[in-house]
N, C-alpha and C positions, 0 to 999 in steps of 0.2 A: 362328492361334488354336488352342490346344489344346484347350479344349473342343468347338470347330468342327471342327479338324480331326481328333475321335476321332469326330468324328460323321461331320465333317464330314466335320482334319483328327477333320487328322484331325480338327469341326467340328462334331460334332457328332457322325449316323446316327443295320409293323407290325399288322399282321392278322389277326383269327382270328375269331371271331362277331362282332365291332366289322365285320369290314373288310365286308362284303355292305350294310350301311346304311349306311358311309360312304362307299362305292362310287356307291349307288343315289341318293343323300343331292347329289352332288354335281354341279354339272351341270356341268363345263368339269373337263378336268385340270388345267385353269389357276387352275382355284380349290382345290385342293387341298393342304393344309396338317399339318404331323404333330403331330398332340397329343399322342402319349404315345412314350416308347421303353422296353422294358424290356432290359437288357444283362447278359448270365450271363458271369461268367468263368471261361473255363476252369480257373485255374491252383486256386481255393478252393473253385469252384460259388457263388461272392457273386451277389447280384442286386442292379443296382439302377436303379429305376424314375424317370424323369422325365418332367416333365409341360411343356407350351409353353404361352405366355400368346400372344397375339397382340392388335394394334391394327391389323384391315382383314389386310393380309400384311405387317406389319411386327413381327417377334419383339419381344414386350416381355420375354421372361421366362423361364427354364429353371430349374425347380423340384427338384432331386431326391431321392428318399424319406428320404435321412441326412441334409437340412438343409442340405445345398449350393445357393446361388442363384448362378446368372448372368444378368445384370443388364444390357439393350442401351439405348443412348441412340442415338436418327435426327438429324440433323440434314438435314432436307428427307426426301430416299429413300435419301439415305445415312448407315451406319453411322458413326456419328466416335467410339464410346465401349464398352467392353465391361468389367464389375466383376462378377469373384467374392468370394463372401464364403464363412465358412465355417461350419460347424453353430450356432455361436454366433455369426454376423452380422455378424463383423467382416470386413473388410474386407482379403482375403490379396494380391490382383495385380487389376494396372489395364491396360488398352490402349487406345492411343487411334488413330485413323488420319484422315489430312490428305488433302487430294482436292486437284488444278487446277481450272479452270473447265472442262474438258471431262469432267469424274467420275471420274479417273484418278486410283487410291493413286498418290502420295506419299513419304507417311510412315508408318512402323509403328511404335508405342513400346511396350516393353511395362516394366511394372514390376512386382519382384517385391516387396512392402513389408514383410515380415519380413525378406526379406535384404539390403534396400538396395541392389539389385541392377537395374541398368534396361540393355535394348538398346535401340537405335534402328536402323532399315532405312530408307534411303532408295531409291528407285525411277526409275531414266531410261527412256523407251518408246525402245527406236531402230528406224530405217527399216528392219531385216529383220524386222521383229515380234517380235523378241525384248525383252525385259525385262530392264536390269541393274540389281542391289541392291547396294548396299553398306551393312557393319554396322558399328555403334560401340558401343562397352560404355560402362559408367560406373555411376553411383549413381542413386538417384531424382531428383536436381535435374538432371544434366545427363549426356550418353552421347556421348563427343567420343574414346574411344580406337576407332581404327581397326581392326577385327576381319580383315575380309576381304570378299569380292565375292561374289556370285554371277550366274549366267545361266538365265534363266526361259526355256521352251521353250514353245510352244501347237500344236498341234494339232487342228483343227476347233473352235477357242476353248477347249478344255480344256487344264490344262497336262500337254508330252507329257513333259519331262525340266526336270532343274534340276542345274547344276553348282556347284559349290561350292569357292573357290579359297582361300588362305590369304592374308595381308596381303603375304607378298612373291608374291603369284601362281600358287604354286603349286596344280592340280588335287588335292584331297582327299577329294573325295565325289563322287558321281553319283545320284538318281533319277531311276530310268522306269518311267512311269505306261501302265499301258491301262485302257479301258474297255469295258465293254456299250452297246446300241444303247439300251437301257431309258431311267426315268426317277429322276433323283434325287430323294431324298424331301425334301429342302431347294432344289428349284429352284425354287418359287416366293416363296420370301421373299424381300424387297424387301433389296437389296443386299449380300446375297450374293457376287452373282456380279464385286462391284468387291473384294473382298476375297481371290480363289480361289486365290490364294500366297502370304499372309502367314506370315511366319515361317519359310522355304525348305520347307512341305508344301505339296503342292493338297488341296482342298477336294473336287473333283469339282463342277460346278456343273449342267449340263443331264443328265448322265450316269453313272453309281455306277464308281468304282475296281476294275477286277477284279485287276491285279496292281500290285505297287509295290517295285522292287527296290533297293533301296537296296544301296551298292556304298562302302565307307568304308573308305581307305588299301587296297584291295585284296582287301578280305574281303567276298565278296557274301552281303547276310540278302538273303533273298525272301520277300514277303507276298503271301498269295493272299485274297481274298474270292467269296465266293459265293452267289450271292442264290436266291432263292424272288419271285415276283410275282406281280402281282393280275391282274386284267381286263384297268385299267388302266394296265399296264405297269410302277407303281413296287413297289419292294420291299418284300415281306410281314416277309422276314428274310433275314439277315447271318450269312456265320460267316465271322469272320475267322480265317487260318491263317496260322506261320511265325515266324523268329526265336523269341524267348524266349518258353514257355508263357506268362509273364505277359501276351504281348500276344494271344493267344488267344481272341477275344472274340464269342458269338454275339446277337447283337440284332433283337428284331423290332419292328417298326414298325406303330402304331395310328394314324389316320389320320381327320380331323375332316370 
């Protein structure tokens, strides 16, 4: 999910005279939830501010100060629905994700509905712990052309690499992910962590991304992040570093 996973993925991802009261405020880090993010970009100096809705720890709602909403539907504790809209409330991309009976993604759809444009990702669990995807393109009604594969890696349950093959199999891309011992500011929201590589990004679910190299037809970008933290343990602020100024992003986190 893009939203998720810029925070996330990139998924989403604050402290400063808020964080000491809702530090004190909190009695478990398990109850610990982010209300606010504020995100600078490097490339302009833009800022901009988003606010979290919650029902218990289940996100209802991602507000942000230009009029952008993201929009979550649960079915049960899991996520099956995610709708942004855009300053004017229409209704720009949809995604939806399908679970087994044991709480295991499925299916990924996403749609983009100005462009007519939809993927789908299906998901196999196999016996080395690995995770394979496979993508199909198409339009909003249906996503039945054959894209290509990938291989989802895990790592003390975070994802450590993801490989990326083309329809006749050939290897075209690579991330690897590490992480901090810390705590991610999205790990306690209720399913989440069944979602934490949609779309070939991770999410980071127990633990904050500190690099993520992405490696595509042979030309390595590298992303570095680097946090600030509270008491504790989860991140005050983010500055992300690497590839194109545009992705340059520093964020801190305010915390309910």
């Amino acid at each position: 999910m893009k939203k998720l996973a810029l925070a996330c993925s990139a998924f989403l991802l604050m402290l400063s005279s808020c964080s000491s009261s809702s530090d004190s405020n909190s009695s478990s880090s398990d109850d610990v939830l982010v209300s606010k993010t504020i995100e600078t970009y490097a490339l302009d100096g833009s800022v901009v501010t988003s606010d979290y809705t919650y029902s218990g720890k289940k996100l209802v709602q991602e507000t942000d100060d230009d009029g952008v909403i993201t929009k979550f539907t649960y079915t049960g504790d899991l996520i099956t629905k995610v709708e942004y809209f855009d300053d004017l409330g229409v209704l720009v991309e949809k995604e939806t994700f399908s679970y087994d009976s044991s709480s295991k993604l499925i299916s990924y759809v996403r749609l983009e509905l100005f462009n007519n444009d939809g993927i789908k990702d299906t998901f196999v669990y196999n016996s080395n712990g690995t995770v394979t995807g496979s993508r199909f393109s198409g339009d909003l009604s249906i996503q039945d052309d054959f894209y290509g594969t990938s291989i989802i890696y895990f790592t003390n349950n975070e994802v450590s690499k993801i490989e990326e093959y083309s329809d006749v199999g050939d290897l075209y891309a690579t991330r690897l992910y590490t992480y901090d011992t810390k705590v991610n500011p999205f790990k306690n929201i209720i399913g989440f962590d069944k979602i934490q590589f949609v779309d070939n990004e991770a999410l980071g679910i127990n633990h904050n991304i500190v690099t993520d190299d992405y490696t595509d037809s042979g030309l390595p970008t590298p992303y570095t992040t680097t946090y600030t933290y509270n008491a504790n343990n989860f991140p005050l602020t983010a500055v992300e570093s690497g590839g194109d100024p545009s992705d340059n992003i520093s964020t801190e986190y305010i915390y309910q």
